[in-house]
N, C-alpha and C positions, 0 to 999 in steps of 0.2 A: 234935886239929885236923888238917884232912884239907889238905895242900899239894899243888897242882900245877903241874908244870914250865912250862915256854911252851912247850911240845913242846906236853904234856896239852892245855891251854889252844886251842893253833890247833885239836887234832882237834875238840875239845868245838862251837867254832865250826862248824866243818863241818858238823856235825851238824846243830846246830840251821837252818842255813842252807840245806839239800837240801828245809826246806817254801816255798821261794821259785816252787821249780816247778813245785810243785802246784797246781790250783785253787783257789778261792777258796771258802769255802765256812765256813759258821756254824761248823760243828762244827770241819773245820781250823784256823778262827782263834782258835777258845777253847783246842785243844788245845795251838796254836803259842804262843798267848797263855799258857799254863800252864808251858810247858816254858819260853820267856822269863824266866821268874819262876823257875823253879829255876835256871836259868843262874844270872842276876842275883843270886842268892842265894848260888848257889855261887861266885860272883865278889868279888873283893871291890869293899863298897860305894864305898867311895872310889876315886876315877877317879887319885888322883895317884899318879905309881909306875909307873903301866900304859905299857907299850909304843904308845907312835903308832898302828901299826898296829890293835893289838887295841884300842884306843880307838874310833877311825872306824869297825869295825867293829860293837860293840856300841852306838853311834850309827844305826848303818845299821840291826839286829834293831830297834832299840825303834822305829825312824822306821815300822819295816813290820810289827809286831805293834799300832801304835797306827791304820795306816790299815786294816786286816783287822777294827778290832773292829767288831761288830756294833752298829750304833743301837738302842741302850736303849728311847729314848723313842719312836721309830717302831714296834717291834717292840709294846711294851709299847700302843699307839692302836690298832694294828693288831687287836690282842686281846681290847681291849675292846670294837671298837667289832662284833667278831664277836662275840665272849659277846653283849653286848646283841639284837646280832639274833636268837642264840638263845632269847634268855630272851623273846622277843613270841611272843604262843600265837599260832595259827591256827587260827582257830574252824571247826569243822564247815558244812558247808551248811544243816543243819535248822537252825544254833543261829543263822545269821546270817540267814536267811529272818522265822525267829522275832522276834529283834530289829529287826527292821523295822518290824515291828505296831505295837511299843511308843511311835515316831514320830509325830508330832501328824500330822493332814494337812495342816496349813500351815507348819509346818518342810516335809517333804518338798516340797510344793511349791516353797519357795524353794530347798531343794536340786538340786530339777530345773533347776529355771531357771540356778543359779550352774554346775551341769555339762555346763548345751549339751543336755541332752536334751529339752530343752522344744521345739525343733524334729517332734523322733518325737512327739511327743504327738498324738493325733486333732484335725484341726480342727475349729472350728465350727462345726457346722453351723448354715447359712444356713434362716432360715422360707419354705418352698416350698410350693406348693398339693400335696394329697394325691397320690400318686401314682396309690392305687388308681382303676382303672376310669379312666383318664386320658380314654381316645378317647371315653367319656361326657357327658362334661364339659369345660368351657370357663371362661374366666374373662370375666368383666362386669366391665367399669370405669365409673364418673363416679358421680355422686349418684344422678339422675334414674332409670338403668336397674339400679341396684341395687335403689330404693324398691322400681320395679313391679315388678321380678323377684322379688322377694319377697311382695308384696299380692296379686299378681295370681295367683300360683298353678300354674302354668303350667312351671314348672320347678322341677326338685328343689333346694334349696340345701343344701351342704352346708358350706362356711368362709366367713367374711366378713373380709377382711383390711383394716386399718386404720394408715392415718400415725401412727406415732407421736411428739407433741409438741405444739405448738399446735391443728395441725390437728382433730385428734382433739376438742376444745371446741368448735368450731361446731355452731351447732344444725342444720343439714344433717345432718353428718355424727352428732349425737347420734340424728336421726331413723331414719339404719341402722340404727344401733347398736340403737334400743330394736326395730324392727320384727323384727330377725333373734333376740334374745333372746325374741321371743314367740313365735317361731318354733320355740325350740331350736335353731339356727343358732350356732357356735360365734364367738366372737367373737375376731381374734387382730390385736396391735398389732405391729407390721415395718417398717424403717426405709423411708425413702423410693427408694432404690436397689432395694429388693425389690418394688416395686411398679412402679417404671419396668422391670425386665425382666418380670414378672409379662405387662403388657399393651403390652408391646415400646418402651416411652416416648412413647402416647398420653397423653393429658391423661385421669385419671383423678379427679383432684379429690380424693384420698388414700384413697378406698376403691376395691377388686375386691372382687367377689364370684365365689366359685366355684363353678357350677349345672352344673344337664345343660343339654343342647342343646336349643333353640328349633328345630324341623322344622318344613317348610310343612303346612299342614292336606291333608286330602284334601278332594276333591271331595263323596265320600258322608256327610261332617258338614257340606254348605249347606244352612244355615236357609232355608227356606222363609216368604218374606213374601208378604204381601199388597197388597192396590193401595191401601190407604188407612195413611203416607203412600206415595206412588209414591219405589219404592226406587231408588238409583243404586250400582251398583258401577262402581268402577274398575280395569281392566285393564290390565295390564302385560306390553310384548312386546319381551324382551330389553332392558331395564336391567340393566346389567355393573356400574356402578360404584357401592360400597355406601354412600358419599358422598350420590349421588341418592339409591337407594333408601332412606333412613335420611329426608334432606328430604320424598320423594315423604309416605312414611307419615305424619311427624309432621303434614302437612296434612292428610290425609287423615281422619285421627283428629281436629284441630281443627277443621274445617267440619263433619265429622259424616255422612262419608260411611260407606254400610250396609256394605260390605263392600271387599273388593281381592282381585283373584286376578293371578296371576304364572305363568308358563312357567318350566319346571323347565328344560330344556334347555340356554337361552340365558341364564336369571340368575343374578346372584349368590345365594347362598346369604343364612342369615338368621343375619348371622354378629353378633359383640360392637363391630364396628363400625357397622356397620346400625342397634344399637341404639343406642349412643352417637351417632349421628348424629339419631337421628331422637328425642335427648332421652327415649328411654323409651316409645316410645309404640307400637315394635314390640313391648313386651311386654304391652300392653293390647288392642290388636285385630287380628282374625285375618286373615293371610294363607294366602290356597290356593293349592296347585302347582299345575298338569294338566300333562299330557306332552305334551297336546295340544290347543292353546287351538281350533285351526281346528273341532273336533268339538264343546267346548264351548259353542263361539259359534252354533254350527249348533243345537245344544239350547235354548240363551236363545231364537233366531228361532222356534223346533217351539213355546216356549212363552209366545210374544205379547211378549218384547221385544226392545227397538229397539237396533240396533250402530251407537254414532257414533265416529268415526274424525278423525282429526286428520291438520292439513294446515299446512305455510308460506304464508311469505305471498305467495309466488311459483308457489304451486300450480301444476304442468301442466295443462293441460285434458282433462276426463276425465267419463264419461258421471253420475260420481255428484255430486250439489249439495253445491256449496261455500257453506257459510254462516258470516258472523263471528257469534263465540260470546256476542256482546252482544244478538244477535235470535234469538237459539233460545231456544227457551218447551217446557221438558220437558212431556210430557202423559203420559206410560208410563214403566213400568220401564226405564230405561238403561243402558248399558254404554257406559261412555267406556273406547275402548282408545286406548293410548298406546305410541309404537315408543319403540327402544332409542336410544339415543344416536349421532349419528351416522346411521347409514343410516334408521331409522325405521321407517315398517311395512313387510311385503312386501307383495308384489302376489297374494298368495293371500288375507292378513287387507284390505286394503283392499277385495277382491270381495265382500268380507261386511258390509261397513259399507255403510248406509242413509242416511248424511249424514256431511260432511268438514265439521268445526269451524276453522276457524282465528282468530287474535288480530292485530288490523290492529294495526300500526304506527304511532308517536305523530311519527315524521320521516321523511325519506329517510334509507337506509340504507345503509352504506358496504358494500362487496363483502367477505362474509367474517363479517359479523354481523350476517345477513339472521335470524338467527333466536333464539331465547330456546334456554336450559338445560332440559333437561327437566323436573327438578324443578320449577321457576317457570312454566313454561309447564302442568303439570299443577297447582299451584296456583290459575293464575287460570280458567284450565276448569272445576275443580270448584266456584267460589266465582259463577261464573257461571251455572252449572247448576242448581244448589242455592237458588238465589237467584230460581233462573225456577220452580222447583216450585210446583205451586198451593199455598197456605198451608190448614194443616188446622182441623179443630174444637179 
């Protein structure tokens, strides 16, 4: 049995006491922690006996070999929760591209959707008229100027777009429908929004049609008539606004007049409003351009017909005969010309005209609506005219 002094005993102390200075550290403290334990061992176990001193001291080792020990259960979470992470493979690229396939498409899609990527997704695209050959073509809205743009021949159609929902059961609109499918004209149903930008939010009545361009005829396709019945064309000298000219035609085509020529220069074009205006009827009979009516009118006189000219009711006095249009009794070929809105003819096309029409007044008249709208006032001209023609066999 191994004894030692108190001599022994303080250096022994000492000793173990010089790791107070040192860091702190795993290893130091299981070491410090180990040598504690031989001390303690080589101590004896029982405290009674022991010197004061070397009491509080071996109080004081154990108080600081117990705060040095290392946490068991932290170190020991700590490790596992790394092993775990080691132990999750990490799949190759080919292998996780691969495993993708194997995915329904409607899981992934609600996957999209749950991770926000459903934003990046392409949107919808909206039903739009073809693009191709765009500047060719134009779109037609309403009922009426759909039908004829299609019966009549006259332009190429190539989509027929349609309301979809109630609309779409009206027999109007069934009547599109069946005319463009005998056509081979594709038939495609698009919500109502699509149709208000299609035809800028005119009144379309749920279909557009998509065709080429309506152009004014030329000159050198005028049918050539004869005197039995005596023919009346109607001429037009700068109408701007395609409101009238859309009204001018649909009368025109009602009464049953032969023909209509128009100045390219000064008028509106023979646009999808023109037709919508005039109910369809700009796509059933022909309108001619000329560049230059003043030459053509000079031709009609070289070939025995008559140029009548219109006037207010407050006409100036002027060397050519003014007559109200209720006592003119057509006997020839005529040509009713009609000015533009506003200013009305010039003084180059009135030198050419052989008789000024005008339409008396049913009261006095207040300053400022001395006069009718052009369209209406070329309504009742022609219905006056037409109506004085000898009647035939």
């Amino acid at each position: 049995m191994w004894l030692f002094t108190p001599a022994h005993q303080h250096r022994m102390l000492l000793v173990c006491t010089r790791g107070l200075n040192q860091p702190a550290s795993v290893t130091g403290a299981v070491s410090l922690f180990a040598s504690y334990h031989k001390t303690d061992n080589l101590l004896c176990s029982d405290d009674s006996g022991i010197n004061p001193v070397v009491r509080r001291r071996r109080s004081v080792l154990k108080s600081f070999s117990i705060q040095n020990k290392p946490d068991v259960s932290d170190w020991e979470r700590s490790s596992v929760g790394k092993a775990k992470r080691m132990e999750k493979p990490v799949l190759p690229k080919e292998i996780q591209k691969r495993d993708q396939f194997r995915v329904s498409s409607e899981l992934r899609k609600l996957s999209l959707e749950d991770s926000g990527e459903k934003e990046r997704l392409p949107p919808k695209q909206r039903s739009t008229p073809d693009s191709k050959k765009s500047d060719n073509y134009e779109i037609l809205f309403g009922i009426a100027p759909c039908v004829l743009a299609l019966t009549q021949g006259r332009r190429k159609a190539r989509k027929l777009f349609v309301k979809d929902g109630e609309t779409s059961n009206r027999a109007s609109v069934i009547k599109v429908c069946e005319e463009a499918h005998q056509r081979g004209v594709q038939v495609q149903r698009v919500s109502k929004k699509d149709l208000d930008i299609m035809c800028a939010g005119r009144v379309h009545q749920g279909v557009c049609l998509q065709a080429s361009r309506l152009n004014y005829l030329t000159k050198d396709s005028t049918p050539k008539t004869g005197n039995d019945p005596i023919p009346l064309w109607l001429v037009l000298a700068g109408v701007q606004d395609p409101m009238n000219l859309g009204a001018i035609l649909r009368s025109a085509y009602f009464l049953g007049v032969d023909g209509v020529a128009s100045s390219l220069r000064s008028s509106c074009p023979l646009s999808p409003v023109v037709s919508k205006a005039s109910s369809g009827a700009m796509e059933a009979i022909g309108v001619y351009g000329y560049e230059n009516l003043e030459d053509m009118l000079k031709l009609k006189l070289a070939q025995g017909w008559q140029v009548v000219g219109t006037v207010g009711a407050e006409a100036p006095e002027c060397q050519i005969p003014v007559t109200q249009c209720s006592d003119f009794k057509m006997t020839r070929p005529t040509l009713l010309l009609m000015g533009g809105e506003g200013e009305g003819l010039s003084q180059k096309l009135l030198s050419l005209c052989q008789t000024l029409l005008t339409i008396p007044a049913g009261r006095e008249l207040y300053p400022g609506i001395e006069s009718l709208n052009v369209s209406v006032a070329t309504a009742i001209l022609l219905h006056s005219l037409l109506s004085s023609r000898k009647p035939t066999r």
